[in-house]
C-alpha positions in Angstrom: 115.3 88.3 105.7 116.1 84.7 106.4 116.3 81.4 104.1 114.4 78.6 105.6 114.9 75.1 104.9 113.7 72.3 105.4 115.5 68.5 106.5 118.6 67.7 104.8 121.3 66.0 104.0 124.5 67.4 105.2 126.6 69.6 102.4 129.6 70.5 102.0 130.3 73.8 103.4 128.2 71.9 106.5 131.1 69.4 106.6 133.9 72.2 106.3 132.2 74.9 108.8 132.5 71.9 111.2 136.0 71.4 110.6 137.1 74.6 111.1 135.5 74.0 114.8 137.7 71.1 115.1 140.9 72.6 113.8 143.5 74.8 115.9 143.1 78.7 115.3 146.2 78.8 113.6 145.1 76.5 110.7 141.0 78.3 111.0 143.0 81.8 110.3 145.3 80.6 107.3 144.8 82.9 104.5 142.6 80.4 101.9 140.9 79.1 104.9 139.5 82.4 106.4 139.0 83.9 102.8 136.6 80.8 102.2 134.9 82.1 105.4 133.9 85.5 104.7 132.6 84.5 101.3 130.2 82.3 103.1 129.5 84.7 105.6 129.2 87.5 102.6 126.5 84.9 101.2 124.6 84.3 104.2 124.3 87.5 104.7 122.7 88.3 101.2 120.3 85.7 102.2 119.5 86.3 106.0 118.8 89.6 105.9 117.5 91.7 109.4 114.0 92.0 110.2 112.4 94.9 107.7 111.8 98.6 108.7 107.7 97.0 109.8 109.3 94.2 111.8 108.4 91.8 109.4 111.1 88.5 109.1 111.0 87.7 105.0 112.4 84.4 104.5 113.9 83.7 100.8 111.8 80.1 100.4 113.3 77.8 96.9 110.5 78.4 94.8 109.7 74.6 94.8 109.4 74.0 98.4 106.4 77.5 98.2 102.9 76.3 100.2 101.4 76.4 96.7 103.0 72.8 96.0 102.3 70.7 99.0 98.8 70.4 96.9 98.1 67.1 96.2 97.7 68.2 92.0 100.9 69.9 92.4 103.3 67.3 94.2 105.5 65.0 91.7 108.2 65.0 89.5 108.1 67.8 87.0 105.2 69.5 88.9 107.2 71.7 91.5 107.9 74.5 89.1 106.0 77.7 88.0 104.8 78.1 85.3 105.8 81.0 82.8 104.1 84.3 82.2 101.1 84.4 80.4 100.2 87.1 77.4 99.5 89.8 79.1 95.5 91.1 77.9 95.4 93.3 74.7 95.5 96.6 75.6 97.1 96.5 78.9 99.6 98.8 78.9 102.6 98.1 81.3 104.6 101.4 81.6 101.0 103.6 82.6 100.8 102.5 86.4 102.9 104.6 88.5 103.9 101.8 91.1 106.7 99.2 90.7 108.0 96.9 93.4 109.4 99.4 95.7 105.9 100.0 97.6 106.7 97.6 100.1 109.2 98.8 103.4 111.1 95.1 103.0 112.3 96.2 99.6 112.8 99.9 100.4 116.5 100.0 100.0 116.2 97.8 97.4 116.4 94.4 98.4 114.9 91.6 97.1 115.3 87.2 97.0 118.1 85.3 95.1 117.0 84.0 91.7 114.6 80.8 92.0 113.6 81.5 95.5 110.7 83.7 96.5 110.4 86.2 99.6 107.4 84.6 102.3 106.4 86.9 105.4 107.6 84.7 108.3 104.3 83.3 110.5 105.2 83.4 113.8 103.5 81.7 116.6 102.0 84.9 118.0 100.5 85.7 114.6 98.1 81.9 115.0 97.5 82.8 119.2 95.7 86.1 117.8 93.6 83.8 115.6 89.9 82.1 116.8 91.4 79.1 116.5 94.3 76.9 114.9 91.5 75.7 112.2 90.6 79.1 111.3 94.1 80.9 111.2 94.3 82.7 107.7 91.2 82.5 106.8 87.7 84.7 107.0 84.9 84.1 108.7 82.0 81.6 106.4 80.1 83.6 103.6 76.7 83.7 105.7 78.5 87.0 107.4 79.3 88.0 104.0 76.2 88.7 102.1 76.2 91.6 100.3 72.3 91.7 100.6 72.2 91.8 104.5 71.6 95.2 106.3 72.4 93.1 110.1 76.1 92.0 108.4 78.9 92.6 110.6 80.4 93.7 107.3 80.1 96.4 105.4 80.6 97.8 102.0 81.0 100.3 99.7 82.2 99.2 95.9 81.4 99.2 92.6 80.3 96.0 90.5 79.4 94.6 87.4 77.3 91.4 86.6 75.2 89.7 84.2 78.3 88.9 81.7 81.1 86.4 81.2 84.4 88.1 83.0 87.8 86.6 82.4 89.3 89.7 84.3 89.7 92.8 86.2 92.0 96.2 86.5 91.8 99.1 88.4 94.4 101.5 90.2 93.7 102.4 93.7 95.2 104.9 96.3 96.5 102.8 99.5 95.7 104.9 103.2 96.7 104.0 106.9 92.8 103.5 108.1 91.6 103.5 112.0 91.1 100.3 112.8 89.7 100.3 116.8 89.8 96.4 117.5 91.8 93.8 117.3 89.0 91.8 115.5 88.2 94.1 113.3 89.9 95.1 109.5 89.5 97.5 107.1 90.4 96.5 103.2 90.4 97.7 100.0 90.3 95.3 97.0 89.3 93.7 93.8 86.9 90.6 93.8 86.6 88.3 91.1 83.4 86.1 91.9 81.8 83.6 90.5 79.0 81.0 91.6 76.1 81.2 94.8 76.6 83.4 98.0 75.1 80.5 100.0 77.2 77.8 99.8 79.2 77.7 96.5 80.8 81.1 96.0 84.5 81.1 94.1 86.3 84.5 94.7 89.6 85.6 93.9 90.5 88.5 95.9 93.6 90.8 96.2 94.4 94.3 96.8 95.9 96.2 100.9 94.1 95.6 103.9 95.0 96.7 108.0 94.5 93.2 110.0 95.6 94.0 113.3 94.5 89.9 114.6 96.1 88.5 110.9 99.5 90.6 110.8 99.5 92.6 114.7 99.6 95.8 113.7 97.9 98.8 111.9 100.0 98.8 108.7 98.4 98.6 105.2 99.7 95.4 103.6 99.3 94.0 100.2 97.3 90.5 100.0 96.1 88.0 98.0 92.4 85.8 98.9 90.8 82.8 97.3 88.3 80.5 98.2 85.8 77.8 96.2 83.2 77.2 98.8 82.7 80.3 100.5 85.1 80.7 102.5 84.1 77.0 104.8 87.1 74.9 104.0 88.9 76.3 101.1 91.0 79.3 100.8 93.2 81.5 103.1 94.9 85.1 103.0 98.2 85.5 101.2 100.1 82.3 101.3 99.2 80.8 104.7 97.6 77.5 103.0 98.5 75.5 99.3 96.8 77.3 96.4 98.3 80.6 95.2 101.8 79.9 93.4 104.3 82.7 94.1 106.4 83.8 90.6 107.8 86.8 91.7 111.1 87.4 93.9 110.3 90.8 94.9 107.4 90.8 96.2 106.1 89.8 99.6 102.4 89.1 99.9 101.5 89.9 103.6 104.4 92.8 103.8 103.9 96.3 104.1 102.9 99.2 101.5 105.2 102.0 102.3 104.7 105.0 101.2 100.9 105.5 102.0 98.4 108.7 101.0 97.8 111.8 103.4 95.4 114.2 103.4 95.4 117.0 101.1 98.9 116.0 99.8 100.2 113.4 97.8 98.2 110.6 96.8 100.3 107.0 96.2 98.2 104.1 94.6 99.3 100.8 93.1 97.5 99.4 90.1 96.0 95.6 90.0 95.3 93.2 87.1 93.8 90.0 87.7 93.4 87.9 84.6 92.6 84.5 83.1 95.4 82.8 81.2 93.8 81.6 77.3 96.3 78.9 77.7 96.5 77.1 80.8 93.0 79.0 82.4 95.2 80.0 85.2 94.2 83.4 86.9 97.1 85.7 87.3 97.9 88.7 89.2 100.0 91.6 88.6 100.6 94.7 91.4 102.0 98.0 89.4 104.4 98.0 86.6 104.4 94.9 84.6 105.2 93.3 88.1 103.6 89.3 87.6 103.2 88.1 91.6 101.9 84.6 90.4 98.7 83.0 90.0 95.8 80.7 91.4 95.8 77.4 89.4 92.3 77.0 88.1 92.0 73.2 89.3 91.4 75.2 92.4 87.9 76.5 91.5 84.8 75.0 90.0 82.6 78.0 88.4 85.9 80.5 88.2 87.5 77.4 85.8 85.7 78.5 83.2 85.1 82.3 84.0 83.3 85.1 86.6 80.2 85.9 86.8 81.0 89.3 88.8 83.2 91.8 89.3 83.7 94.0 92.3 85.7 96.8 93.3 85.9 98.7 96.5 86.3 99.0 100.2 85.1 96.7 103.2 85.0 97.1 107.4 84.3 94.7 110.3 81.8 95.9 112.8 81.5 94.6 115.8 79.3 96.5 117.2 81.5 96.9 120.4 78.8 97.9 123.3 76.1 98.1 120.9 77.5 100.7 119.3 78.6 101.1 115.3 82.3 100.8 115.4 84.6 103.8 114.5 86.9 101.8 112.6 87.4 103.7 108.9 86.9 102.5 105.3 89.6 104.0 103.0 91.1 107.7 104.2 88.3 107.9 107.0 86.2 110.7 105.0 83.0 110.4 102.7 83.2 110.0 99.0 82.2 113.5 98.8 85.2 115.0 99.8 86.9 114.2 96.5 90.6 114.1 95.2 93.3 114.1 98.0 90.9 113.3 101.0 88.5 110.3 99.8 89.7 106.6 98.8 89.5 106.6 94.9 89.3 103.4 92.6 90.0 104.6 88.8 90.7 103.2 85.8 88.4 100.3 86.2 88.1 97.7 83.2 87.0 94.1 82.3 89.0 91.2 80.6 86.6 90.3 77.6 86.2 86.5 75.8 89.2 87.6 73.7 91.2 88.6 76.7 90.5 92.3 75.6 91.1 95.0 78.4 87.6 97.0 78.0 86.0 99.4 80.1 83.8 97.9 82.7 80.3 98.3 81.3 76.9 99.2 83.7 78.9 99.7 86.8 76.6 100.1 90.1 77.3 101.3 93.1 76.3 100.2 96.4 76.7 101.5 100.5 75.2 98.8 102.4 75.5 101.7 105.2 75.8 105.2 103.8 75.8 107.1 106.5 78.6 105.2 107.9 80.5 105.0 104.8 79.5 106.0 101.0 80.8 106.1 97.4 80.4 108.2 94.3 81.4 107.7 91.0 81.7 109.4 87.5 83.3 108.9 84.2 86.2 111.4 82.7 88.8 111.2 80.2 91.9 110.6 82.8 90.3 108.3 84.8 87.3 106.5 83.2 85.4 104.7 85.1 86.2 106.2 88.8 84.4 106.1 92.1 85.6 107.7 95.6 84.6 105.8 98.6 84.4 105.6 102.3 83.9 107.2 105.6 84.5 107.3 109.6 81.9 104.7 110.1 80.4 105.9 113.7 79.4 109.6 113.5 76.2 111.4 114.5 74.4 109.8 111.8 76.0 106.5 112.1 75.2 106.0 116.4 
């Protein structure tokens, strides 16, 4: 990791690290003098740490100089700070998920940012020369691509969603795989959506949950992240924390790193657990990935129908096809197999539940399920004591029923 920083004035240990140029060796080598140097080369190096086992460069960013506060409503004296955790939603049990923040190969060995600083995956200038443009970098394409109605979309679906009510929240635990992904402008995802508002021209989503991006992050790793947008997805919004918006609470987490350890099939299964929830307070919307671990939240100023509350709730899995020489693509949703292979080889959501007027946990009521394209990927869902509301999900996309 590295600390970045921005203009400033010079400090003190600036003033004395250039004095010790200046001085003889003799004097640079005195006992208090060198002491004072290896503390400061002890601290740097708790601060600049080497690139993670994914390549990533995690920079330790003062929480008060985050993107999320170079928005106008958040610049100004007393305004650069987080806010506090929010009650948590009645009957949200903390200790139940099986992840905490080691699922990310940055904070394998157990690292993590100072106190009052949060850890941001570094952008580097090959990340924005992968993107369509400068304009566009971070962001998805606009909604018209998007709609979930539209057999001749370039993406695809399979999920699980809820409607018709007032939603003020959404859980579920879901198992995180190392998909195919054949081209470099394609991605494969699995998430939660929060949604409220017109397809057309109006949608608000919050989204969050692991994705493989090889033109966002330049690889084929799974990584957590984080989505928002008021207008679908024209102006506002962007992935992770690559525009203002999202404020960042946590200090060891990095949205954009890498999920390590990942499933395999037949063996075991590792999945991480997401809440996303509206604050009774403030009317923030907060997110929390495994173990009572709060990552921050999306200020509702922000938003103009999710202010208030969501309209729908989605769960599930989602491919771009390209249709690369007219042909489906073979980029895979989830594990790569169908939703009838079951436990240990299909992509699972389980657990799923609402956030109710009285920010209640409740179990999602009338979910449907829907494969835009189920020959290329499907789902199937049930209800059991363990898991309650569960679906698996998925596929290979081209096959000889997918051409």
């Amino acid at each position: 990791m590295a600390v970045s920083c921005g203009q400033r004035r010079p400090s003190l240990i600036d003033t004395f690290l250039v004095l010790c140029l200046l001085l003889p060796s003799s004097t640079v080598n005195s006992t208090p003098v060198a002491a004072h140097r290896r503390t400061i080369s002890a601290h740097l190096r708790r601060l600049n740490k080497p690139a993670s086992p994914d390549g990533d460069l995690i920079d330790c960013i003062p929480s008060h100089l985050q993107p999320a506060f170079d928005h106008p409503k958040l610049r100004g004296p007393g305004r650069r700070r987080p806010l506090d955790p929010p009650e948590r939603p009645k009957g949200h049990n903390a200790s139940s998920s099986s992840s905490s923040f080691h699922v990310q190969a940055w904070a394998s060995s157990g690292e993590s940012c100072p106190e009052e600083t949060v850890p941001i995956r570094r952008t580097m200038r090959e990340d924005i020369l992968r993107a369509s443009s400068i304009q566009r970098f971070g962001r998805k394409p606009a909604v018209a691509a998007l709609r979930r109605d539209s057999i001749s979309s370039a993406h695809e679906h399979a999920i699980g969603y809820a409607m018709g009510n007032h939603y003020y929240g959404a859980k579920a635990g879901l198992n995180v795989w190392t998909p195919r992904v054949t081209s470099a402008s394609e991605f494969s995802l699995s998430q939660i959506w929060v949604i409220s508002g017109s397809f057309s021209h109006d949608l608000n989503t919050i989204e969050a949950g692991w994705q493989v991006s090889p033109q966002l992050y330049g690889d084929n790793r799974p990584r957590f992240f984080t989505y928002w947008t008021s207008d679908a997805y024209r102006e506002t919004g962007c992935y992770n924390l690559l525009c203002s918006g999202f404020v960042q609470t946590n200090n060891k987490i990095a949205i954009g790193a890498a999920i390590s350890p990942t499933s395999s099939l037949n063996n075991r299964q590792f999945d991480i657990s997401l809440l996303i929830w509206k604050d009774p307070t403030h009317g923030n919307w907060w997110l929390e990935l495994g173990s009572g671990m709060l990552v921050g939240y999306w200020p509702s100023f922000l938003f103009s129908h999710l202010a208030r509350h969501a309209s729908m709730l989605q769960f599930g899995g989602e491919v771009v096809n390209i249709r690369r020489s007219g042909r489906h693509t073979s980029t895979q949703m989830g594990s790569g197999r169908f939703a009838t292979e079951g436990i240990r080889r299909a992509s699972y959501f389980r657990n799923l539940q609402a956030v109710d007027w009285d920010n209640s946990l409740v179990p999602l009521p009338n979910l449907r399920l829907l494969a835009d394209h189920p020959n290329c990927y499907s789902i199937r869902g049930g209800v059991n004591a363990v898991w309650g509301n569960y679906f698996y999900y998925g596929g290979p996309g081209r096959n000889f029923r997918c051409p």
